[in-house]
C-alpha positions as CSV (number, residue, x, y, z in Angstrom):
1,X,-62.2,55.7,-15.8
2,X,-63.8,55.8,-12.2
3,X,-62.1,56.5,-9.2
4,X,-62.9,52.6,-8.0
5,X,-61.8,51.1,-11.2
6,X,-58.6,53.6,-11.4
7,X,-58.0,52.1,-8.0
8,X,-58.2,48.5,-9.1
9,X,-55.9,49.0,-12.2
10,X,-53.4,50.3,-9.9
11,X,-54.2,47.3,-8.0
12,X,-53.6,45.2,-10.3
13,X,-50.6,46.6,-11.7
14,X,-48.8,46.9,-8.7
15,X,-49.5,43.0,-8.3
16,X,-48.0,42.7,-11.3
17,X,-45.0,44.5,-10.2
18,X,-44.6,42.6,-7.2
19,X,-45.3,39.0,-8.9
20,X,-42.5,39.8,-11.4
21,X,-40.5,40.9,-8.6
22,X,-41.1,37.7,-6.4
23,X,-40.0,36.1,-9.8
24,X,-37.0,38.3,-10.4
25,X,-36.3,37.2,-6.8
26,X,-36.6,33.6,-7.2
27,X,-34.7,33.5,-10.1
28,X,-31.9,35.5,-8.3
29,X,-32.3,32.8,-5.6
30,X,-32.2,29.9,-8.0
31,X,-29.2,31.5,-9.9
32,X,-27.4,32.0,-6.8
33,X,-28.0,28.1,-5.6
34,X,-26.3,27.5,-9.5
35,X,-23.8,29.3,-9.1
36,X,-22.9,28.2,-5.2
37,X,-20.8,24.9,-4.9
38,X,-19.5,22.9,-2.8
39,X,-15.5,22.6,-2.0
40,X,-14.3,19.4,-0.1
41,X,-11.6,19.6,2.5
42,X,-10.0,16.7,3.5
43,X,-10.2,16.5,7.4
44,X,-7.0,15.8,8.0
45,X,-5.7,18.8,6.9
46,X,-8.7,21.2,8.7
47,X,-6.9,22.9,11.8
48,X,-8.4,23.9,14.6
49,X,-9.8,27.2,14.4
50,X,-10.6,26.9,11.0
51,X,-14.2,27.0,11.4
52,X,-13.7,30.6,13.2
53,X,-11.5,32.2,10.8
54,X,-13.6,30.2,7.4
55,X,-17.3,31.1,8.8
56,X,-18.1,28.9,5.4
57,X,-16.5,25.8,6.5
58,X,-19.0,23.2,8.2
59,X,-19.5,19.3,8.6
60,X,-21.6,17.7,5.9
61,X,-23.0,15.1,8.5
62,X,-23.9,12.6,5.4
63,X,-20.7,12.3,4.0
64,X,-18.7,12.9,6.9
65,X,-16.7,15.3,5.1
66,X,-15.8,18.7,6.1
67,X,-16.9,21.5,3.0
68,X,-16.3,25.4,2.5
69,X,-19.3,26.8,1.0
70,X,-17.5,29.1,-2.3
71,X,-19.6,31.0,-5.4
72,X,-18.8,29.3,-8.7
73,X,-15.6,30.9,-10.4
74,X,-13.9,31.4,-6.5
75,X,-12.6,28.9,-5.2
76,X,-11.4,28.0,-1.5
77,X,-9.7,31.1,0.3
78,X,-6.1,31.7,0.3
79,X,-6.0,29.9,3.9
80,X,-7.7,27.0,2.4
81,X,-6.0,26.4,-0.8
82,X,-3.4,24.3,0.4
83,X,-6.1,21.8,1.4
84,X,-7.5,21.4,-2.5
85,X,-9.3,17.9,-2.7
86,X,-6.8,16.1,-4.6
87,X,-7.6,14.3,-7.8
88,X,-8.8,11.0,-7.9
89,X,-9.6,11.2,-4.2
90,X,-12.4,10.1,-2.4
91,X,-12.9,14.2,-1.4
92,X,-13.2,15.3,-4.9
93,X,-15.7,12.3,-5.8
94,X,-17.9,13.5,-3.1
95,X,-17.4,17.1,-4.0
96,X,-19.1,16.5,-7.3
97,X,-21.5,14.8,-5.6
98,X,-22.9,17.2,-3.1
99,X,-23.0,19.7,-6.2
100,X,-25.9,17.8,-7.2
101,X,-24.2,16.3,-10.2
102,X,-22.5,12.8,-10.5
103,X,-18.3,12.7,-10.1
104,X,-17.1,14.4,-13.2
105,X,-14.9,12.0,-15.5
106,X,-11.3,12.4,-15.1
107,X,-10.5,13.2,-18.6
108,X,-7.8,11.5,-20.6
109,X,-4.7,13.0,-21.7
110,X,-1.7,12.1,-24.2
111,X,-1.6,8.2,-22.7
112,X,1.7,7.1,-22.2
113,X,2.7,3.7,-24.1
114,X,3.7,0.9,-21.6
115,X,7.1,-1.6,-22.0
116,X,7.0,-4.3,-24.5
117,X,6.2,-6.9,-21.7
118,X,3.7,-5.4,-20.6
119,X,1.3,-5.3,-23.4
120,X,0.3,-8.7,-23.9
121,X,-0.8,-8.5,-19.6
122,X,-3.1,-5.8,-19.6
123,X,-5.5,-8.3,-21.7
124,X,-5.9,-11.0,-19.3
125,X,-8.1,-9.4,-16.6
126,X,-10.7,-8.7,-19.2
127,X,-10.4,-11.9,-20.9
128,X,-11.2,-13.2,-17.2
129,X,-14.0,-10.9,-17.3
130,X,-15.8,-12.6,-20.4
131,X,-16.1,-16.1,-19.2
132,X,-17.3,-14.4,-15.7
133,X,-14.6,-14.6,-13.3
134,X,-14.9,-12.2,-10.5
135,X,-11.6,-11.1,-10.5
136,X,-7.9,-11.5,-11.4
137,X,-4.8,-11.8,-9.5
138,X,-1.0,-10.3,-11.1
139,X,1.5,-12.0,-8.8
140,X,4.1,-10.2,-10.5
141,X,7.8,-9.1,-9.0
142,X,8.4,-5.8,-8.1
143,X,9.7,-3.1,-10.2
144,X,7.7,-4.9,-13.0
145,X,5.2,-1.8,-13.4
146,X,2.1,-3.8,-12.4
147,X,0.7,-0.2,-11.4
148,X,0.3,0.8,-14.8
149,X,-0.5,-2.0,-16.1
150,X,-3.3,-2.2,-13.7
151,X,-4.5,0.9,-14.6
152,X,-4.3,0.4,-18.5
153,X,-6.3,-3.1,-17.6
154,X,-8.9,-1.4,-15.5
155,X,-9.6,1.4,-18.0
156,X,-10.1,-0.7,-20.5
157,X,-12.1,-3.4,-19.3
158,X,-15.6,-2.2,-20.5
159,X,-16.6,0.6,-23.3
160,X,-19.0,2.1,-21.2
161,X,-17.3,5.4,-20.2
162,X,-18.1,6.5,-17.1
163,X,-17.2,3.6,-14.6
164,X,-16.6,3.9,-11.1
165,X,-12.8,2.4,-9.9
166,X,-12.0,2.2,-6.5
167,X,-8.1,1.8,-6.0
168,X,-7.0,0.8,-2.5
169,X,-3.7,0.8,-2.0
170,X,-0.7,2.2,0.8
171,X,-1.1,5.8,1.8
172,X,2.8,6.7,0.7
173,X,1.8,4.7,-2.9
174,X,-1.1,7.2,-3.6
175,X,0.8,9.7,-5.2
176,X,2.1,7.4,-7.8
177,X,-1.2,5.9,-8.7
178,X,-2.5,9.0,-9.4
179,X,0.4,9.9,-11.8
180,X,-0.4,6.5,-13.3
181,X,-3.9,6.8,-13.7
182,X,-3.3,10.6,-15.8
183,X,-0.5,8.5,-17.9
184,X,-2.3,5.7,-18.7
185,X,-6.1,5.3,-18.6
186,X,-7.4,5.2,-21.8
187,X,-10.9,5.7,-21.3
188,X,-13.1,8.7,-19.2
189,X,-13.8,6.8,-16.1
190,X,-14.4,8.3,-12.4
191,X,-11.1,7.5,-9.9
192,X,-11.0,6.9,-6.4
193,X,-7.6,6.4,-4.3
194,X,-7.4,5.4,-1.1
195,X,-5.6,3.9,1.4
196,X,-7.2,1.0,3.7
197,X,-7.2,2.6,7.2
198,X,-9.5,5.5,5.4
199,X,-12.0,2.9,3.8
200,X,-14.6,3.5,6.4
201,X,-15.3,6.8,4.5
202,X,-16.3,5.2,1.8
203,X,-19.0,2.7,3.6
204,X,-22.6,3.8,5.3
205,X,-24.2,1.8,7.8
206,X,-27.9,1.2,6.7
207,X,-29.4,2.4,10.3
208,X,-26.6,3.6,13.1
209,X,-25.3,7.5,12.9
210,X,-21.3,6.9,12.4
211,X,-20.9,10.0,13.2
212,X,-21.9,10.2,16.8
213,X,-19.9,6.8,17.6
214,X,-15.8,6.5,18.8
215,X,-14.0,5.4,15.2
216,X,-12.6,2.1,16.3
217,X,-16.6,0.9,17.0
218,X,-17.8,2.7,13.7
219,X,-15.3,0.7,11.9
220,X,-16.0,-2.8,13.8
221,X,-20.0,-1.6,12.7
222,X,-19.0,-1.3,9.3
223,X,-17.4,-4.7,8.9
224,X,-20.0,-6.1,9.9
225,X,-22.6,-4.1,8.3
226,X,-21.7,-1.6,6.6
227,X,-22.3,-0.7,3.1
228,X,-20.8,1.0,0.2
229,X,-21.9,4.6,-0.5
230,X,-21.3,4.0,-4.1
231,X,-21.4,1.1,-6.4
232,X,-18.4,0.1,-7.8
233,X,-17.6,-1.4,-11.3
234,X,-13.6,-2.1,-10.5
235,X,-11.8,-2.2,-7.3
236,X,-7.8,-2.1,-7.3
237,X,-6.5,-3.7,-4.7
238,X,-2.7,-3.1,-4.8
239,X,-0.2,-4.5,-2.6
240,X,-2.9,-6.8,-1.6
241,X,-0.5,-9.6,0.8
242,X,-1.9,-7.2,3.1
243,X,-5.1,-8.5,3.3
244,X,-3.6,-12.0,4.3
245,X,-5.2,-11.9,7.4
246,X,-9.3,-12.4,6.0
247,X,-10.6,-11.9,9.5
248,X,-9.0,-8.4,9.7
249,X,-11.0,-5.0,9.4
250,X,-9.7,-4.2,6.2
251,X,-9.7,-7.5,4.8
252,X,-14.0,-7.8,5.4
253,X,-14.5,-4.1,4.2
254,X,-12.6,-5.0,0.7
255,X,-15.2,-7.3,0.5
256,X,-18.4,-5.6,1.5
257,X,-16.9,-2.7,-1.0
258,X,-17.2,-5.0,-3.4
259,X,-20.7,-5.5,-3.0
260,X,-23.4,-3.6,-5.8
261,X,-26.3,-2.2,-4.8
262,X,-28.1,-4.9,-7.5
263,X,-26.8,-8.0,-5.7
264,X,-23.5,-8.4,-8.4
265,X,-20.2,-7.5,-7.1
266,X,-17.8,-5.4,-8.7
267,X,-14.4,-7.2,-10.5
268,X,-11.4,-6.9,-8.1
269,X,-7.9,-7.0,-10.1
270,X,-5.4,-7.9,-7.4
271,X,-1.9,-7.2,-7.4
272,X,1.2,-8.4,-5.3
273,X,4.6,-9.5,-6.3
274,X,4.2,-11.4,-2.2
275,X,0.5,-12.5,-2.5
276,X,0.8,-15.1,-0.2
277,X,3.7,-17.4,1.6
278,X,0.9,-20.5,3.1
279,X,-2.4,-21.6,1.6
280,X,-4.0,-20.3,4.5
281,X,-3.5,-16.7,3.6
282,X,-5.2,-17.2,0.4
283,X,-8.6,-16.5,1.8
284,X,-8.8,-13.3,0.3
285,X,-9.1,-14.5,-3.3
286,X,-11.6,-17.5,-2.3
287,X,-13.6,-16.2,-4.9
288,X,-11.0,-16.5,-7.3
289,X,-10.3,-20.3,-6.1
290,X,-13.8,-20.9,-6.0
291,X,-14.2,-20.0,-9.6
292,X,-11.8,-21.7,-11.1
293,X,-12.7,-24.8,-8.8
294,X,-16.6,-24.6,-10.2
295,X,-17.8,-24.4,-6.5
296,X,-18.4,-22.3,-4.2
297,X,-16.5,-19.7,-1.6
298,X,-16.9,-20.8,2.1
299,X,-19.7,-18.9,3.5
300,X,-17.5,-18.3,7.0
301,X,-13.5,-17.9,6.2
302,X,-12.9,-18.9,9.8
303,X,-13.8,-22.1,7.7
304,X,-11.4,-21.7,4.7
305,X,-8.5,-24.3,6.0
306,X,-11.4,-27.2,5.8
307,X,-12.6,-25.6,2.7
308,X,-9.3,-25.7,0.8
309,X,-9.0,-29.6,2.4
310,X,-12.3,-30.1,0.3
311,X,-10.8,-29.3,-2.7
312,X,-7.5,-31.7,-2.4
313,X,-5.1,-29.4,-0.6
314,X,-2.9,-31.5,2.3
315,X,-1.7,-28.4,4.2
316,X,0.8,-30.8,6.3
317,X,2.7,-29.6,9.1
318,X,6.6,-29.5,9.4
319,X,8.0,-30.5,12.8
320,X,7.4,-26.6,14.0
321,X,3.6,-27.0,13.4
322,X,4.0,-24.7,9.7
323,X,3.1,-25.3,6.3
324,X,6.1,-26.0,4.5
325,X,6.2,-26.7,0.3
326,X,8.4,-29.3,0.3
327,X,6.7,-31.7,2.4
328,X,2.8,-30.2,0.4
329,X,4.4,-30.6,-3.4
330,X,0.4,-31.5,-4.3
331,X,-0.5,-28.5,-2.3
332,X,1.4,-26.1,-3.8
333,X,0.8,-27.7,-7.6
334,X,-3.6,-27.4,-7.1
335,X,-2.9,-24.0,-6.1
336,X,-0.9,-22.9,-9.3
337,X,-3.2,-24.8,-10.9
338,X,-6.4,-23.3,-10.0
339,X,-4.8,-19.5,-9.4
340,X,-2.7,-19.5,-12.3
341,X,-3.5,-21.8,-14.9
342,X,-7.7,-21.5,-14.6
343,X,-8.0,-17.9,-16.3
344,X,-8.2,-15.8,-12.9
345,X,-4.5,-14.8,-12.2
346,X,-0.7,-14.9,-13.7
347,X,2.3,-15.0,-11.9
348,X,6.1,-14.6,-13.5
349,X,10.2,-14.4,-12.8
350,X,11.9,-11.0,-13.4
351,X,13.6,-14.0,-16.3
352,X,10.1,-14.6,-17.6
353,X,9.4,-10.9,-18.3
354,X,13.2,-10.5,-19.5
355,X,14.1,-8.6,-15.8
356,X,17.4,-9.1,-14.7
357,X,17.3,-11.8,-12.4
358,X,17.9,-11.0,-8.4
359,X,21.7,-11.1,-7.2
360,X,21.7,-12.1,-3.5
361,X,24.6,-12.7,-0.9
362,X,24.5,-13.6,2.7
363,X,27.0,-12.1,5.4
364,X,27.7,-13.7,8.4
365,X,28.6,-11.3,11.6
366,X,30.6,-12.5,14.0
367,X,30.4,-10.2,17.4
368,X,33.6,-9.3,19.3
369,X,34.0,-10.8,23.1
370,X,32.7,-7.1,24.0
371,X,29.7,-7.5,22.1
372,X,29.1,-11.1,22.4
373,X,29.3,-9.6,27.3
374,X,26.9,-7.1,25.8
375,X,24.2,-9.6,24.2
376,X,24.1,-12.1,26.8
377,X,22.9,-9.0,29.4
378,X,19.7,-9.5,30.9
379,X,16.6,-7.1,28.5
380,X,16.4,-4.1,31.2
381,X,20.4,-4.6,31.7
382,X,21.2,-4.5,28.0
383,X,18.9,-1.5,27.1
384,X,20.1,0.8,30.1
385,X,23.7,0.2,28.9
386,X,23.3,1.0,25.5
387,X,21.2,4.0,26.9
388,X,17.6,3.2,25.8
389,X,14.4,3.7,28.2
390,X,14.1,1.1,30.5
391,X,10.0,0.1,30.9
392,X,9.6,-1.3,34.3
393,X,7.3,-3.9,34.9
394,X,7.7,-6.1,31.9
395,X,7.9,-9.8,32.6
396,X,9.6,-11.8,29.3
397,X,6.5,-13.6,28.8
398,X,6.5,-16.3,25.7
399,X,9.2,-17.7,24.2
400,X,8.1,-15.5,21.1
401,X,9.1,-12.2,23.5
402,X,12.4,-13.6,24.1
403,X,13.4,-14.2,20.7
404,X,12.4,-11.0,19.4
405,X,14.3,-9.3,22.5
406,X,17.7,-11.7,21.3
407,X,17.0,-10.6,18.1
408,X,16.5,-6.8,19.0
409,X,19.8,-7.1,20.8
410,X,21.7,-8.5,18.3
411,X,20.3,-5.9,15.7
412,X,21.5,-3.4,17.8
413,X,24.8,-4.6,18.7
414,X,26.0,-5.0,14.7
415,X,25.6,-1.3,13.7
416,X,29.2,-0.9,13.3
417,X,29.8,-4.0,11.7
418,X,26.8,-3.6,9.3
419,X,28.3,0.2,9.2
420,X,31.8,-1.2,7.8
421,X,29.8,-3.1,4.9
422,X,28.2,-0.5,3.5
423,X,31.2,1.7,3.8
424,X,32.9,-0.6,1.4
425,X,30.2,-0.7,-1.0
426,X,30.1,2.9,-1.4
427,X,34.0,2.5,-1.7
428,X,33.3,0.8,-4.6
429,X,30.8,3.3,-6.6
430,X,27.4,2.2,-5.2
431,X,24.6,4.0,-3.7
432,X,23.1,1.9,-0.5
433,X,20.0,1.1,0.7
434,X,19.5,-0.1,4.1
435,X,16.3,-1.4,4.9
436,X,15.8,-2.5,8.9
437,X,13.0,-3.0,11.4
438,X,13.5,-1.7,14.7
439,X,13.9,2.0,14.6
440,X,16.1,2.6,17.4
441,X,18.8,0.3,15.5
442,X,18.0,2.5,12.2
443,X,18.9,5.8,14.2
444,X,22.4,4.0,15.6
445,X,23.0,2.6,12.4
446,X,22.7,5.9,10.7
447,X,24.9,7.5,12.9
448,X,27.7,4.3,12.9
449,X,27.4,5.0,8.9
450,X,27.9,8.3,8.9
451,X,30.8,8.4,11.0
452,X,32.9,5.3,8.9
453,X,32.3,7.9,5.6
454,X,33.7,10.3,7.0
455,X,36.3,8.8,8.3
456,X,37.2,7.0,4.9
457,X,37.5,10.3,3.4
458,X,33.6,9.9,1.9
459,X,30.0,12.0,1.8
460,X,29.1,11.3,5.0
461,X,25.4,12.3,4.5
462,X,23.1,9.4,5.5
463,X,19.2,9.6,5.5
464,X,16.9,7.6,7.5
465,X,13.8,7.5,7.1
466,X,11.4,6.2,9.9
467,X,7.4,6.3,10.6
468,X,8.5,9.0,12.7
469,X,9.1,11.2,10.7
470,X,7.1,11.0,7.5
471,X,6.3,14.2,6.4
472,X,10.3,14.4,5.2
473,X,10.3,10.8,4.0
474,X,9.7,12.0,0.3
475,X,12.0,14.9,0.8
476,X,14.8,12.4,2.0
477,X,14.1,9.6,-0.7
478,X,14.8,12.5,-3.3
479,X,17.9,13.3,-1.9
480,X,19.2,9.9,-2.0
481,X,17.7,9.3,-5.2
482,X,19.6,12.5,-6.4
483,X,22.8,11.7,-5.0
484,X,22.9,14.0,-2.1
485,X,22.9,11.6,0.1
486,X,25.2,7.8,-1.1
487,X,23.2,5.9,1.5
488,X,19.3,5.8,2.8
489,X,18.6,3.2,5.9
490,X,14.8,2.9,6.4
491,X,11.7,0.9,7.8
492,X,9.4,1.5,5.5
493,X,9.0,-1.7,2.7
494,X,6.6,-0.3,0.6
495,X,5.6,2.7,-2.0
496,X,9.6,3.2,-1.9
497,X,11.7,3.9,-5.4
498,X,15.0,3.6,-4.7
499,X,16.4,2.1,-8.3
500,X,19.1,3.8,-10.5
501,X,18.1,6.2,-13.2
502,X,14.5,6.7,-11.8
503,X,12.6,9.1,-14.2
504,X,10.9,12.3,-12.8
505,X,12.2,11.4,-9.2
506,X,11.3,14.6,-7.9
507,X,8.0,15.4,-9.7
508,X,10.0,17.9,-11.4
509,X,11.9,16.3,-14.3
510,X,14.8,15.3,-12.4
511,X,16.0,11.8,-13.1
512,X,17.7,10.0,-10.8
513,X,21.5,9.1,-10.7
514,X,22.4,6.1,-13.0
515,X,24.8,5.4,-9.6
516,X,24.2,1.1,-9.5
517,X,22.5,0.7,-6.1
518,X,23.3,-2.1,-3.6
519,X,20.2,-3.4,-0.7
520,X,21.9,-4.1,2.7
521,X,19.1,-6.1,4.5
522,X,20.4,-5.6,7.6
523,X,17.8,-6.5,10.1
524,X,16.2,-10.3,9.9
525,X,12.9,-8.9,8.3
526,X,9.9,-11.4,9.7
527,X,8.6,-13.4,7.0
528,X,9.1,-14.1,3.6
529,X,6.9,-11.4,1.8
530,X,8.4,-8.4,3.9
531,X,11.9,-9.6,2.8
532,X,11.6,-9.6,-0.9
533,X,9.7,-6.6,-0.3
534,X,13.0,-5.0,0.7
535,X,15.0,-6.5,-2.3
536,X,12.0,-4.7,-4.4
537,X,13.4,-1.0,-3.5
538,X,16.4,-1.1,-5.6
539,X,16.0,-3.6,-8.6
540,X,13.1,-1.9,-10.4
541,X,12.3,-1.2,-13.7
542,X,14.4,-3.3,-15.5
543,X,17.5,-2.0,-12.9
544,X,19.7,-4.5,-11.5
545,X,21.0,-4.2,-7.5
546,X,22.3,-6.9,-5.7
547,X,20.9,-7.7,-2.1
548,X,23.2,-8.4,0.6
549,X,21.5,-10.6,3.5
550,X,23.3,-9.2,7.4
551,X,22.9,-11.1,10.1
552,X,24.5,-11.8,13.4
553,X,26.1,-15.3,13.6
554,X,25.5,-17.3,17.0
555,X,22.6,-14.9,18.3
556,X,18.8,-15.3,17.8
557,X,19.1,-13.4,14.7
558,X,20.7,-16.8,13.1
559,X,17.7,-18.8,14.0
560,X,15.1,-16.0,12.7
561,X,17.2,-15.9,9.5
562,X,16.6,-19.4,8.9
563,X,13.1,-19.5,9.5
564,X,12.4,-15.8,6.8
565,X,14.3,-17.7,4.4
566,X,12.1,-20.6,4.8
567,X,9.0,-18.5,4.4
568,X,10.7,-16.9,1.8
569,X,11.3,-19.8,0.1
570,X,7.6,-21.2,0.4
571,X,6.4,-17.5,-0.9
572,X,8.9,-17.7,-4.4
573,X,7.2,-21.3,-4.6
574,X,3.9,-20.6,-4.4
575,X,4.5,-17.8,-6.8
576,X,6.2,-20.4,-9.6
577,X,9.3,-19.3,-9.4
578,X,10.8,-22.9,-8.1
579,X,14.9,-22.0,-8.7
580,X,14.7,-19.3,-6.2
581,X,12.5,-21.2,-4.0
582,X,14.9,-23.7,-3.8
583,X,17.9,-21.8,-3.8
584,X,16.4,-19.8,-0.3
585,X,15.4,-23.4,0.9
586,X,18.9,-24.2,0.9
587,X,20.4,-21.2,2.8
588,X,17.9,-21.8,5.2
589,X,18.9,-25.2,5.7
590,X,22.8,-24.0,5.7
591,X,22.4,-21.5,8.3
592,X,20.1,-23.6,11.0
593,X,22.8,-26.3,11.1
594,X,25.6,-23.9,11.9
595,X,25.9,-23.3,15.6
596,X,23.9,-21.0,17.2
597,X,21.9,-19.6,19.7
């Protein structure tokens, strides 16, 4: 061999060497982008300095979600573990996503069976389904399980593994929905829980950079505009009374979540033992009414009252300017008629499923002279002598402001009084709830109930549980729930167990005590959906607590008790169950013709 071709054999092999290195290379590189992932973090859990201490944490400016940057088989550091993407949550959806693979399926365990009354429900959303209704409304009482019926429904309503479901419900209910959706979906579908105030995560806006805009006018953008970032085949829409309002934020993103990418929209089961308590807060199943009615929705909802007028409704007005049943009988039958009877949506008694029926009792307060001096105070007077803060400034205003101060007042004054009741209910082998409004009066109230226990010779531990405080609401409901505590006085209506015998109260096994439980309403809760929201906290699954109605006789709170047991009354109507109606349309009657104030 010559020197010159010696040289280019060298040449040559040497450029074999390197392109088999370059190769070796790229493959390391490629390797190494396999084995990288992706780990979501939930934003409200990233700290400040996070990004200084976790150099892989950064801002994925298409999802808007903040990611650690990990090697496949590590997982987030020891810092960051706390802040896992939870199951079924919108983080862990997108985690999969930005992995460059679609969600994984949740898989399905050992699926828990559901009660006897249930079984025969979970078929009707998918027989709605066949004969194209886009939707399906369970108006069913609380306690009655609708969660995992939902859930079993929603699982099951196609074959095709590998659905999308979007469940929006309250944040504090979250927990439980994913605990029902490892119990009892039958079938390998892709989860997403979330509560409404988060749903602008979920949407895009076609054009306009969310990210670089305050969150209040990203969200008004979205309702407007905004799209979802998935398509969904199911949305949940639990505890859905809360979208009466149609013209609020949440209400119109619902419904531009429900929109496909292909024009079709994705079936909406909704659920709520409080739907609705007027025809006018229907709007948010239009397309359920529509359906059944063979027409179609209103294009504008600021329309919907002349739409519903179109198809036969009445909607007369009482003497106050409300829709009342009694006086819109024809109203209130088209409306069972077309949301009950037409296929799209089922309502029942706790009697119809074989529930105990509710046991209610009304106690009128009467205030001592003392109290009585005390009420009739001026606002700034009252709340400087009962030593609240005092804001400066603040004309009364409508008559609206000075009812609600009459009724603050009197709420506040009968904390002792309401204090005594309970007292003698615990007396007698119950554990009380005490569901109220206005948190100072839950904090006095507490503290009035504490100190009668103890002076009856009983456990004088009383939790309260506020808005205030809610990273130790769970840690509080468990320690009424196991008997820790004999009495619970709280605010919050919702995504609350409070029954007797509760299984797996504590996520640990523990059941609850079989202690029968009494409800103490003792605040005049506004409207009829919010009160029989409170009666739901005790009488659940199949347990039986009476409710005792508290209210201060001869203040504003008399009048305001009249008018929630009106709008109770219209609510139980609208929602077929006419003997309660009725029954609550009488007590209302009863208590606006005593004297009052």
């Amino acid at each position: 061999m010559t020197t010159h071709h010696a040289r280019k054999s060298a040449a040559k092999t040497r450029s074999q060497e390197t392109g088999e290195s370059r190769r070796a290379a790229t493959a390391v590189v490629r390797q190494d982008r396999i084995t990288s992932r992706n780990l979501v973090i939930p934003k409200r859990y990233v700290l400040a300095g996070f990004s200084g201490r976790y150099p892989g944490v950064r801002r994925d400016e298409q999802w808007l979600v903040d990611v650690f940057d990990a090697t496949e088989g590590n997982g987030l550091p020891r810092g960051l573990a706390p802040y896992k993407a939870p199951s079924h949550s919108w983080e862990a959806f997108v985690q999969a996503e930005l992995n460059g693979r679609s969600a994984p399926l949740d898989p399905v365990g050992e699926v828990a069976p559901l009660r006897d009354y249930q079984e025969p429900e979970v078929g009707r959303p998918a027989a709605a389904l066949r004969v194209g209704a886009p939707g399906y409304l369970w108006a069913y009482p609380t306690g009655s399980g609708k969660t995992a019926m939902a859930v079993r429904a929603v699982s099951g309503l196609s074959p095709r593994r590998g659905r999308n479901i979007l469940v929006i419900t309250r944040l504090s209910v979250i927990p439980a929905w994913q605990s029902a959706i490892n119990k009892f979906a039958t079938d390998s579908h892709r989860w997403v829980v979330i509560n409404p105030e988060r749903l602008w995560r979920v949407m895009r806006h076609p054009r306009a950079r969310l990210n670089r805009m305050p969150m209040d006018a990203a969200a008004r953008l979205l309702t407007q505009e905004g799209v979802s970032r998935c398509d969904w085949d199911a949305v949940v829409v639990d505890e859905c009374h809360m979208l009466a309002n149609a013209e609020s934020q949440r209400a119109q993103m619902v419904r531009r979540l429900a929109e496909r990418s292909d024009g079709s929209r994705a079936f909406t089961l909704w659920a709520s033992a409080t739907p609705f308590s007027t025809p006018q807060e229907s709007a948010y199943l239009a397309d359920l009414i529509a359906f059944a009615a063979k027409t179609d929705p209103p294009a504008d909802l600021g329309d919907y009252r002349i739409w519903l007028k179109g198809l036969g409704l009445k909607l007369n007005s009482d003497e106050r300017g409300r829709w009342y049943h009694r006086i819109n009988r024809l109203d209130v039958t088209e409306l069972r008629a077309l949301l009950y009877e037409a296929g799209v949506g089922a309502a029942a008694t706790a009697m119809d499923l074989g529930l105990p029926a509710q046991e209610r009792e009304v106690v009128a307060i009467t205030l001592s002279a003392s109290d009585r001096v005390e009420y009739a105070k001026a606002w700034e007077e009252f709340r400087r002598s009962q030593g609240l803060a005092v804001f400066h400034g603040s004309e009364p205003g409508s008559y609206r402001v000075e009812a609600l101060r009459k009724v603050q007042k009197a709420s506040r004054l009968k904390a002792p009084y309401v204090a005594r009741l309970v007292v003698e209910q615990v007396a007698r082998g119950f554990q009380v709830v005490v569901p109220m409004w206005f948190v100072e009066s839950i904090d006095e109230t507490a503290v009035c109930i504490s100190r009668e226990l103890k002076a009856a010779g009983l456990d004088d531990r009383v939790v309260a549980i506020t808005g205030r405080d809610a990273h130790l609401r769970e840690a509080k409901r468990v320690a009424f729930q196991t008997g820790q505590a004999k009495v619970m006085v709280l605010n919050a209506l919702e995504g609350i167990n409070a029954q007797a015998g509760e299984a797996n109260t504590d996520g640990k096994g523990t059941r609850a005590t079989s202690t029968p439980r009494v409800c103490v309403i003792a605040d005049v809760l506004t409207g009829g959906k919010r009160a029989l929201q409170a009666e739901g906290r005790t009488q659940r699954d199949g347990q039986r607590a009476p409710v005792i109605y508290a209210y201060a006789a001869a203040t504003g709170e008399q009048e305001w008790m009249a008018a929630t047991f009106r709008s109770l009354s219209n609510t139980l109507s609208l929602n077929t169950n006419d003997a309660d109606a009725a029954m609550f349309d009488y007590l209302a009657h009863q208590i606006a013709s005593r004297d009052g104030v």
